[in-house]
Legacy VTK file of the C-alpha trace (Angstrom):
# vtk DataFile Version 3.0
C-alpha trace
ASCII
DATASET POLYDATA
POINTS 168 float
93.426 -42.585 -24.436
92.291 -43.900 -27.448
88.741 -44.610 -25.878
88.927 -40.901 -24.596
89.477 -39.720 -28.565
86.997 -41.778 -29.627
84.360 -40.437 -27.266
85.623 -37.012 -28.146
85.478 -37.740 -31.927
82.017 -39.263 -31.496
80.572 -36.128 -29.365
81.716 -34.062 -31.984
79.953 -36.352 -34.784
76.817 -36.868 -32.659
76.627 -32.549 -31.985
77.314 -31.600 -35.552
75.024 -34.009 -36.964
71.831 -33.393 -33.999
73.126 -29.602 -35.394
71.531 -30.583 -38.909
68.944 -32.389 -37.934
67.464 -29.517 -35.948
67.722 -26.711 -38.466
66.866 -29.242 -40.739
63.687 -29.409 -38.498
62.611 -26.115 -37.752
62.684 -25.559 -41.925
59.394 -26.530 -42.775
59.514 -29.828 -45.612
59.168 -29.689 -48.968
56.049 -30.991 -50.394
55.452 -31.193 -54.124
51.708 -30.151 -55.114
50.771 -34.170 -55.916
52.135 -35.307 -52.351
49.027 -32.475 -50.845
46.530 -33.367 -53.363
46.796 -37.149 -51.970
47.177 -36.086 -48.512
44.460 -33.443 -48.266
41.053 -34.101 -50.487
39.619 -30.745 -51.981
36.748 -29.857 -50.833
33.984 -29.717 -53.532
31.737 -26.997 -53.380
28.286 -26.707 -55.412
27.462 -23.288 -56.454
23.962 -22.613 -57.534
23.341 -20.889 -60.506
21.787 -17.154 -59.697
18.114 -17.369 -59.744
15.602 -15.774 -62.018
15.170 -11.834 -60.888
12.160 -11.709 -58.544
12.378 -15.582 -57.199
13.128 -16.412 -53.696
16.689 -16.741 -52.795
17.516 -20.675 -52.394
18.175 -21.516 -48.941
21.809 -22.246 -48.141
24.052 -22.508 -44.786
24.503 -18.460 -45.332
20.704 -17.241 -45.205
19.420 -20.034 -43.006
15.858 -21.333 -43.451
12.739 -19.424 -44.158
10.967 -17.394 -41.678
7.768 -19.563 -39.856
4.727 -18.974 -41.664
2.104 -17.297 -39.178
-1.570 -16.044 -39.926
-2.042 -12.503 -40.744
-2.640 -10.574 -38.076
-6.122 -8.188 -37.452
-4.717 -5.423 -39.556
-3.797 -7.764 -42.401
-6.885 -9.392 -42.641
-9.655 -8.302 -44.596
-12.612 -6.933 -42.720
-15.568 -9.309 -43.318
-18.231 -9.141 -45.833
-21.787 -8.315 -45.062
-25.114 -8.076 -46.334
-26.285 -5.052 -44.929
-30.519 -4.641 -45.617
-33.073 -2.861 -43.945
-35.287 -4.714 -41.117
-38.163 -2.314 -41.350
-37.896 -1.424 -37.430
-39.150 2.355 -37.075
-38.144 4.210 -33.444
-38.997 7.636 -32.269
-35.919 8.209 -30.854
-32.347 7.581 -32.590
-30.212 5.803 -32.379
-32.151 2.987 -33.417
-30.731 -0.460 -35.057
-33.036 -0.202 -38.502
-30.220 -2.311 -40.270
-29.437 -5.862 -40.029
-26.074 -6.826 -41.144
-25.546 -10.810 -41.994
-22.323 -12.148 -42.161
-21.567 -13.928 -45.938
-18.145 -14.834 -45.684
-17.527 -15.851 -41.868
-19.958 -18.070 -38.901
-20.805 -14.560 -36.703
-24.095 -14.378 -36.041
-26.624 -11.309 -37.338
-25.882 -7.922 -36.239
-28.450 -5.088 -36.008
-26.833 -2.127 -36.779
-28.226 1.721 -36.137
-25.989 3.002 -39.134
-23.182 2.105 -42.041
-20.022 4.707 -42.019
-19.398 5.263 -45.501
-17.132 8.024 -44.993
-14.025 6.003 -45.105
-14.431 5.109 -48.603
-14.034 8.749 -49.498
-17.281 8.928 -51.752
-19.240 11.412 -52.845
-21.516 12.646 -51.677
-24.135 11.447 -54.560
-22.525 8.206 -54.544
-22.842 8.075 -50.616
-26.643 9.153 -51.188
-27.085 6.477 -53.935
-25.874 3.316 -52.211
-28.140 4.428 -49.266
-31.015 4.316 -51.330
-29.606 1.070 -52.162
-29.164 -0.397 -48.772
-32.827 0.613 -48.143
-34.050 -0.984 -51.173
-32.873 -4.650 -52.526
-29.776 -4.491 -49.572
-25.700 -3.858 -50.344
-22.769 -5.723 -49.327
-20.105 -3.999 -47.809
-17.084 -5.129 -46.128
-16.071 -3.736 -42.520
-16.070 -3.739 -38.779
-18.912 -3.622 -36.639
-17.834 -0.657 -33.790
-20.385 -0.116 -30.856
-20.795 3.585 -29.634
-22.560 5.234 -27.327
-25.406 8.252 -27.969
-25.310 11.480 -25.691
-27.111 9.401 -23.409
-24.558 6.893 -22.872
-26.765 3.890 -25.017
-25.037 1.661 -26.849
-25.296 1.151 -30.295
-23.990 -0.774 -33.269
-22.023 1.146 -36.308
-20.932 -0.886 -39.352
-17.540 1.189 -40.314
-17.631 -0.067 -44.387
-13.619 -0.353 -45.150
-14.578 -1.283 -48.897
-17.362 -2.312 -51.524
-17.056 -5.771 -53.468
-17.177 -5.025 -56.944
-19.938 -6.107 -58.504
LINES 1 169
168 0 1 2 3 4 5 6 7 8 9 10 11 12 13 14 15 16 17 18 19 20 21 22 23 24 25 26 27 28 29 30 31 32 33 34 35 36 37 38 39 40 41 42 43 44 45 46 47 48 49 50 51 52 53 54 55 56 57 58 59 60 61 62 63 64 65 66 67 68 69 70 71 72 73 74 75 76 77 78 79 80 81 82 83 84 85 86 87 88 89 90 91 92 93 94 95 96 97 98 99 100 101 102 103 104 105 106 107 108 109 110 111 112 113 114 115 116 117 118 119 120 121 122 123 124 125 126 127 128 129 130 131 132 133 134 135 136 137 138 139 140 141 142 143 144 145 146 147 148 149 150 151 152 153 154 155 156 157 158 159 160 161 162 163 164 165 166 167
């Protein structure tokens, strides 16, 4: 009987005490602020100083790296520079390719040409009739595009389009 008491006794021990231990388990510990500084390093994060107004933003985790660098496309691009003189050639008939247009800043070869568009320049019209005169005489340089159109006949012919004048 004595063994039966005992058993009983120690049941009731054993429960009351696997009682505390869980609730004190499901209460989460107490950890001073020292004990989580040793456990847990912080982490140590470098903050750049803002940059000058009108500099490039440094590159960090957040913005990711620059953007590729690619060549400008057609439309960025400058049109190139010509030297734009008259060959001498006479025709009855227009169009006729009385201009020769050299290339000074690229490897294209010689164009003849049957006319320079000044009109997108927006001149006026004594300027326009002034760097004619000029183009006739000692030659001009004017940067553009060489365009090919056709005459009422359906011939082909060469147009430089002038998109702007050095300065000289």
């Amino acid at each position: 009987m004595v063994g039966a008491l005992l058993a009983a006794l120690l049941a009731l021990g054993c429960q009351g005490r696997t009682r505390e231990a869980t609730a004190r388990d499901a209460e989460p510990p107490e950890v001073s602020a020292p004990a989580v500084a040793a456990t847990a390093p912080a982490a140590v994060v470098d903050v750049p100083a803002a940059a000058p107004a009108g500099s490039p933003a440094p590159v960090t985790p957040a913005n990711g790296p620059p953007a590729a660098v690619t060549a400008p496309t057609a439309e960025e691009r400058p049109a190139p520079l010509w030297r734009v003189k008259d060959n001498k050639v006479r025709c009855v008939r227009a169009p006729c390719n009385t201009l020769d247009a050299v290339p000074v800043d690229s490897s294209a070869e010689k164009v003849q040409v049957a006319e320079v568009d000044l009109s997108p320049l927006g001149l006026s019209p004594k300027d326009t009739e002034r760097l004619m005169a000029e183009l006739h005489g000692k030659g001009l340089l004017i940067r553009g595009t060489v365009e090919t159109r056709g005459d009422p006949r359906g011939k082909p012919y060469a147009v430089l389009r002038a998109t702007a004048l050095p300065s000289r």
